[in-house]
C-alpha positions as CSV (number, residue, x, y, z in Angstrom):
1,X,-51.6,26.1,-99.9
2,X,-48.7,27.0,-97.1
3,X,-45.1,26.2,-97.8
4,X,-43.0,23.6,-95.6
5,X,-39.9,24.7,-95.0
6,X,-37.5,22.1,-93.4
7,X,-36.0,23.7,-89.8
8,X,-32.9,22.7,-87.4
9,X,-33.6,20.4,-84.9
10,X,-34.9,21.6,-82.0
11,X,-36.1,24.8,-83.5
12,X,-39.6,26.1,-83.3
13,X,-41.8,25.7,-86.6
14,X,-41.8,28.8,-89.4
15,X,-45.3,27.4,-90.4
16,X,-49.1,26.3,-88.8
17,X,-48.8,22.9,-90.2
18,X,-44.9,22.2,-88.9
19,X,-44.0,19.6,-86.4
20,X,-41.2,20.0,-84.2
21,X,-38.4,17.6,-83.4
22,X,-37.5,16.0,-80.3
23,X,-38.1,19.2,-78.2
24,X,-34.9,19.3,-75.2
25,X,-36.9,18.2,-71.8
26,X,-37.2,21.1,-69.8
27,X,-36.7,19.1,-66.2
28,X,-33.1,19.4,-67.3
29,X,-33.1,22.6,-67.9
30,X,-34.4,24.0,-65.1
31,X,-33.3,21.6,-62.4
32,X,-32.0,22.7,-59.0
33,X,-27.9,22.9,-58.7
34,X,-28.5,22.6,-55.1
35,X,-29.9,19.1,-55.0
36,X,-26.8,18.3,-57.4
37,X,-24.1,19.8,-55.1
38,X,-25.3,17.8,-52.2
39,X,-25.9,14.4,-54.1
40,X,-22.1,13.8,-54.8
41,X,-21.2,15.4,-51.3
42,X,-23.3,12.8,-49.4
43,X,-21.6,10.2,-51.8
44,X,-17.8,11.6,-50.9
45,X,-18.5,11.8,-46.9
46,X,-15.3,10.4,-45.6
47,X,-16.0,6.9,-43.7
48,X,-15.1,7.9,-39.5
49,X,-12.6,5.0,-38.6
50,X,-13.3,3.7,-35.1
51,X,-9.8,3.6,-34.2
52,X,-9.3,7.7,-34.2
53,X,-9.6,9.6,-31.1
54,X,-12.9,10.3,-29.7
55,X,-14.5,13.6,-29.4
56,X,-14.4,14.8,-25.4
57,X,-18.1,15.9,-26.7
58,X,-19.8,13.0,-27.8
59,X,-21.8,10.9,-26.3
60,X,-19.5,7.9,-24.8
61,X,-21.9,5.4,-24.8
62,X,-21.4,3.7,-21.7
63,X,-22.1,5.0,-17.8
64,X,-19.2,8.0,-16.4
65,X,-17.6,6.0,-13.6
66,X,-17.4,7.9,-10.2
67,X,-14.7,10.0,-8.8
68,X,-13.8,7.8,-6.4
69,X,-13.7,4.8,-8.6
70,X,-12.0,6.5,-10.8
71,X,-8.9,6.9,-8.8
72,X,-9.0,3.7,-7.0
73,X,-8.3,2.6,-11.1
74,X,-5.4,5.3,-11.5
75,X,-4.1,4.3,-8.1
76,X,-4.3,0.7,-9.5
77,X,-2.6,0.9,-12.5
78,X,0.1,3.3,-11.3
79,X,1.0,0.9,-7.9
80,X,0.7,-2.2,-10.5
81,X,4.9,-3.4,-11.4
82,X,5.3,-4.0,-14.9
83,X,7.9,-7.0,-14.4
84,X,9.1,-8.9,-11.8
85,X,11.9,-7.5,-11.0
86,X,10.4,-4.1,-10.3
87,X,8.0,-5.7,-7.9
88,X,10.7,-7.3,-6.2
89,X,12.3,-4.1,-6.0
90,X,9.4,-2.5,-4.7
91,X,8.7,-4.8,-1.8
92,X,12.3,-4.7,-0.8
93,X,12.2,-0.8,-0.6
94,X,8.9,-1.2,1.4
95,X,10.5,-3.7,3.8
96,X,13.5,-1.0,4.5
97,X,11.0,1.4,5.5
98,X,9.2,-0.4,7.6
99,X,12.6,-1.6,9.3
100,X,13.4,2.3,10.0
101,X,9.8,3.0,11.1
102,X,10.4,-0.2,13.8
103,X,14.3,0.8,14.8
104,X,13.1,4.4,14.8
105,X,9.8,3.7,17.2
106,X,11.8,0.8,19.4
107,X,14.1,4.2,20.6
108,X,11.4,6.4,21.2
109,X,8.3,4.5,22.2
110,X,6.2,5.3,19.5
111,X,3.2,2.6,19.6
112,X,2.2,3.2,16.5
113,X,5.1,1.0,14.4
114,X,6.2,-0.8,17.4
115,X,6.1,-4.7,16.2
116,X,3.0,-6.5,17.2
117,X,4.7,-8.1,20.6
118,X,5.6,-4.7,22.0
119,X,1.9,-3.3,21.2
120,X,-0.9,-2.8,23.7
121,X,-1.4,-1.3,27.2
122,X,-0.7,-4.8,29.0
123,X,3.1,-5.0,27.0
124,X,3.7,-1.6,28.3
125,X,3.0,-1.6,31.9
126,X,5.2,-4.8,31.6
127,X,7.8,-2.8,30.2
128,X,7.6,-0.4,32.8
129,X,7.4,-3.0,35.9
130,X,10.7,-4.5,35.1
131,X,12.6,-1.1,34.3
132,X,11.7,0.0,37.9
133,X,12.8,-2.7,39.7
134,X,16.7,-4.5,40.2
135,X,16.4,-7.0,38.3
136,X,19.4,-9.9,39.3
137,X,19.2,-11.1,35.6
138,X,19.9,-8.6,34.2
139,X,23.5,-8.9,35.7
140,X,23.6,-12.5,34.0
141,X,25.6,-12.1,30.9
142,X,28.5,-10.0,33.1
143,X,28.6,-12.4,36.1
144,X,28.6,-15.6,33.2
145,X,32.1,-13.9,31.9
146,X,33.5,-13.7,35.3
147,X,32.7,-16.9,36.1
148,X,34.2,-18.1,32.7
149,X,37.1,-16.6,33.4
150,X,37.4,-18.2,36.6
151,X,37.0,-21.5,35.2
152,X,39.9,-21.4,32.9
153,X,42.4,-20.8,35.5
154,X,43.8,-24.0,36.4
155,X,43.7,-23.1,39.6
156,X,41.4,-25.7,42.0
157,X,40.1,-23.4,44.1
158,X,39.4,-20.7,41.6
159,X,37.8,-23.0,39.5
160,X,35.7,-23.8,42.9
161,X,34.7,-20.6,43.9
162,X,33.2,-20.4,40.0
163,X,31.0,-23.6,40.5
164,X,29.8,-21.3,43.4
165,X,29.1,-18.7,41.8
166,X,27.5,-20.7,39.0
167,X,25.2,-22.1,41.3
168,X,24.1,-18.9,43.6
169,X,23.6,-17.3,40.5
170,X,20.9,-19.4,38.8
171,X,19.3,-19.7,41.9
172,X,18.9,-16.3,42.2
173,X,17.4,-15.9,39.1
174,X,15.2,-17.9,38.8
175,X,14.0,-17.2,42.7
176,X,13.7,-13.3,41.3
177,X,11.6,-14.5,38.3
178,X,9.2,-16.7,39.8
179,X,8.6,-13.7,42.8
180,X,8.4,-11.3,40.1
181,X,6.1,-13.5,37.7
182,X,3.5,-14.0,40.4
183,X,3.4,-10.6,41.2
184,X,3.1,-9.0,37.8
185,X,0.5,-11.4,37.1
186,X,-1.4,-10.4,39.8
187,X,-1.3,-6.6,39.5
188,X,-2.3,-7.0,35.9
189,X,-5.2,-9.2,36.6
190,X,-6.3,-6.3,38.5
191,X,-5.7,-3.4,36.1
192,X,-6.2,-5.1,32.7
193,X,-9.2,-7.3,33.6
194,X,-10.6,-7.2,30.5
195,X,-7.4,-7.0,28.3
196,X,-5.1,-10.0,27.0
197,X,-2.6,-10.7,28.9
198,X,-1.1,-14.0,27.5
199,X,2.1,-14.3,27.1
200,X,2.9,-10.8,29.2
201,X,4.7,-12.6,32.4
202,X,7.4,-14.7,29.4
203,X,7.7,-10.9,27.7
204,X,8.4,-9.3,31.1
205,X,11.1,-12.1,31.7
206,X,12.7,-12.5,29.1
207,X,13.1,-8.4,28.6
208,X,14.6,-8.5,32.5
209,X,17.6,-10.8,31.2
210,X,18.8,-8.2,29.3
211,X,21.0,-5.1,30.7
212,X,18.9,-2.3,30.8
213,X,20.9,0.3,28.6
214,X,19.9,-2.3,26.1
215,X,16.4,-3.0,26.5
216,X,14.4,-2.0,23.3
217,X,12.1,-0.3,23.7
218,X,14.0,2.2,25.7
219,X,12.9,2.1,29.4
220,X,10.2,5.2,30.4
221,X,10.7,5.1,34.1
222,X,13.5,4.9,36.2
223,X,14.3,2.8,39.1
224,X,12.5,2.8,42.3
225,X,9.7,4.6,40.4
226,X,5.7,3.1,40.4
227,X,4.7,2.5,36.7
């Protein structure tokens, strides 16, 4: 007959006929620490907020514009004012420049920022037909004083002579203007067939009423001289 003797708990039978107790699982015992490092790891991964700044490395997500549309959009948002004022101010400044482009180009001939009346070949050779010829309007505004000043003398036959004078004068011009009107229209019919030539005969006028020292654009030929 064998003995029974009563054991710890969880310790391995002295006898044949013993029975253990509630043997420790061995799955927990021998289970892998790697597989419980990464479990809370995965469970701690920090949540990526959409509002940080991207990664130049990662993928975008959306099509990479081209180089020329991308700074057509630069150009854009740097030339856009951010008030009112500033846009204001920004067209005034363009306005003076364009103003010192013109006064600059009316003294030197420059076409290219001339205003759009003085632009083209037919405006030039306009230009040049009055400057080199005598032009009796010109001498308008200096013969108008004289005669002024004649007609404030309270003299009778001073104030004669400038009714006159008055009258030779505007005859004068305006027999010079029509002869040189039908002749500038003709010689441009011939060399600007296929140009436009409205309105060149009123801009050739109205440029020989003023003094030539004046004239803008400076004249380019002198008198006497064929344009």
């Amino acid at each position: 007959m064998l003995l029974q003797t009563p054991g710890v708990a969880g310790s391995f039978p002295t006898g044949r006929g013993s029975t253990p107790v509630d043997p420790v699982p061995l799955g927990s015992v021998f289970r892998s620490r790697a597989k419980e490092e990464k479990a809370p790891s995965a469970d701690k991964a920090p949540v990526t907020d959409s509002k940080q700044p991207r990664d130049p490395q990662a993928p975008k997500g959306r099509p990479t514009p081209k180089r020329s549309e991308a700074q057509s959009q630069r150009r854009s948002v740097a030339n856009t004012p951010m008030t009112r004022k500033e846009a204001a101010k920004r067209q005034r400044e363009q306005r003076r420049v364009a103003m010192e482009r013109q006064r600059q180009a009316l003294a030197s001939g420059d076409e290219r920022y001339l205003p759009l009346r003085d632009k083209g070949p037919v405006r030039r050779f306009a230009r040049d037909f009055v400057d080199s010829r005598f032009n009796i309007a010109e001498y308008f505004l200096p013969m108008a004083v004289i005669i002024l000043v004649l007609s404030v003398i309270r003299v009778a036959a001073l104030q004669n002579i400038a009714l006159l004078l008055w009258l030779v004068v505007i005859v004068m011009i305006v027999l010079d203007s029509v002869v040189s009107g039908f002749r500038l229209r003709k010689i441009l019919a011939d060399r600007f067939p296929d140009e436009r030539r409205r309105g060149a005969v009123a801009y050739a006028l109205m440029r020989s009423l003023q003094m030539r020292r004046l004239r803008l654009p400076k004249p380019r030929v002198k008198r006497g001289e064929r344009p």
